[in-house]
N, C-alpha and C positions, 0 to 999 in steps of 0.2 A: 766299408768294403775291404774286401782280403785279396792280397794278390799275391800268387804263389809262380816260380819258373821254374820249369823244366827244362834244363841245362844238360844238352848230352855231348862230350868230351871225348877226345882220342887225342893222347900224348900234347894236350897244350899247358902245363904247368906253367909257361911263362905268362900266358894271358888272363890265366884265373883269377890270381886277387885281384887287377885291377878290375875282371868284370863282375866277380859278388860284391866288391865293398858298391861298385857304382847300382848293383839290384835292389842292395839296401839300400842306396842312397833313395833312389825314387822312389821307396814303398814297398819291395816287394819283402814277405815277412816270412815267407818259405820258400827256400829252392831248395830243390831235388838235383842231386844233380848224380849223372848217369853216366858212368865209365863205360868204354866200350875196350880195355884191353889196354887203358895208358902204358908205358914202359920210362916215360922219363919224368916220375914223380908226382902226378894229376894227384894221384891218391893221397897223397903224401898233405898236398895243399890244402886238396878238401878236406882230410881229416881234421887240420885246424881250425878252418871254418866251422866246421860239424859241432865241436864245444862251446861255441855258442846257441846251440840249440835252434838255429833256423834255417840248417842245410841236412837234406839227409843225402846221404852216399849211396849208391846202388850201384853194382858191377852185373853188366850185360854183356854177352860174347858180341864179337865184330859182326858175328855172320848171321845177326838172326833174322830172318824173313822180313820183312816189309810190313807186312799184315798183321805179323804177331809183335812186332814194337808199336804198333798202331796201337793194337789194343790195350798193350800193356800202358801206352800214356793214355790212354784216357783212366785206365786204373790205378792210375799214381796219382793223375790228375784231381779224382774225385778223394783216393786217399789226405789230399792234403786240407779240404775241405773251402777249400777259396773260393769266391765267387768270380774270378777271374786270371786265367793262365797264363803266363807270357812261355810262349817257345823261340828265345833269342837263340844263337848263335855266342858264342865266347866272344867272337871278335864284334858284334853290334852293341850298340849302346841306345837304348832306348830314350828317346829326349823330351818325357811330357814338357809340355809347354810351361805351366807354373812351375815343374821342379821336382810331380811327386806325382805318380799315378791316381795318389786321394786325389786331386786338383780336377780329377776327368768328369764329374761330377755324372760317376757312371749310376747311380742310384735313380737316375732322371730317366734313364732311357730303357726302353723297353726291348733292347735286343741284346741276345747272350751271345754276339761276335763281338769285339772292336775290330774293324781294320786300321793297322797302322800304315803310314806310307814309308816306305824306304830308301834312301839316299846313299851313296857312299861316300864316304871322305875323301876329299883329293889327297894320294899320297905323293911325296915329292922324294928330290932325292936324299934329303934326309932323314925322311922316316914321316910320320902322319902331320899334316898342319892344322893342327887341331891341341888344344889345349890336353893335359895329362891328364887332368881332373876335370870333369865334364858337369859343370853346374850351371845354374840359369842363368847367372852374371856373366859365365863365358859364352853361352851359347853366338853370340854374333862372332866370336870367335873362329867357329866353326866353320870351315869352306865346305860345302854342300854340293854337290853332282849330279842329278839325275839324268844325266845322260854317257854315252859310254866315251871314254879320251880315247880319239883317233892316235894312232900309233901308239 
């Protein structure tokens, strides 16, 4: 199985490596990832990543239509040639249970969705309580939320 993310970006250079080194971590063996106008280095980042040959760069204006970045990710999407897409967010972390999206043992199942479930991290007041480097050993680590903190 191939898993490929499309990663689209506005000015988060501080959050990038830690979220391609962790795409690599779980599997994923191409990301796309899609400027939309960074100004405080995005590009800069990705360009490093890019020399290893498993991230390609794309610069998209801020303002484009709804419908037409629609279209355009499914045409990046099929460009990469994966049997399966992730469209995370910079700031999510995707958390297969064994460690690796190969582990999903998606070659079984006869449907071209997964749905993942979503959770957010509890943040405290000193920044996230959640481990820096996000692997199976720490996953109990992890404080988990699915619901919203009153006040």
């Amino acid at each position: 199985m191939r898993f490929a993310a499309i990663l689209t970006v506005l000015d988060e250079a501080d959050l990038l490596p830690a979220a391609l080194d962790h795409l690599r971590r779980i599997g994923v063996g191409m990301t796309v990832l899609v400027d939309r106008g960074s100004s405080d280095g995005s590009r800069d980042v990705a360009r490093e990543y890019e020399r290893d040959g498993d991230l390609w760069l794309l610069r998209a204006p801020r303002d484009d239509p709804a419908e037409q970045w629609t279209r355009l990710s499914v045409r990046i999407a099929r460009a990469t040639g994966a049997d399966y897409v992730l469209f995370p967010e910079t700031h999510e972390y995707w958390l297969p249970r064994g460690g690796s999206l190969h582990d999903l043992g998606t070659e079984d199942r006869a449907h071209d969705t997964l749905v993942v479930e979503g959770f957010n991290v509890v943040i405290g007041p000193s920044g996230p309580l959640a481990p820096t480097v996000i692997r199976p050993e720490a996953y109990g680590d992890v404080l988990l939320h699915a619901q919203p903190i009153p006040d």
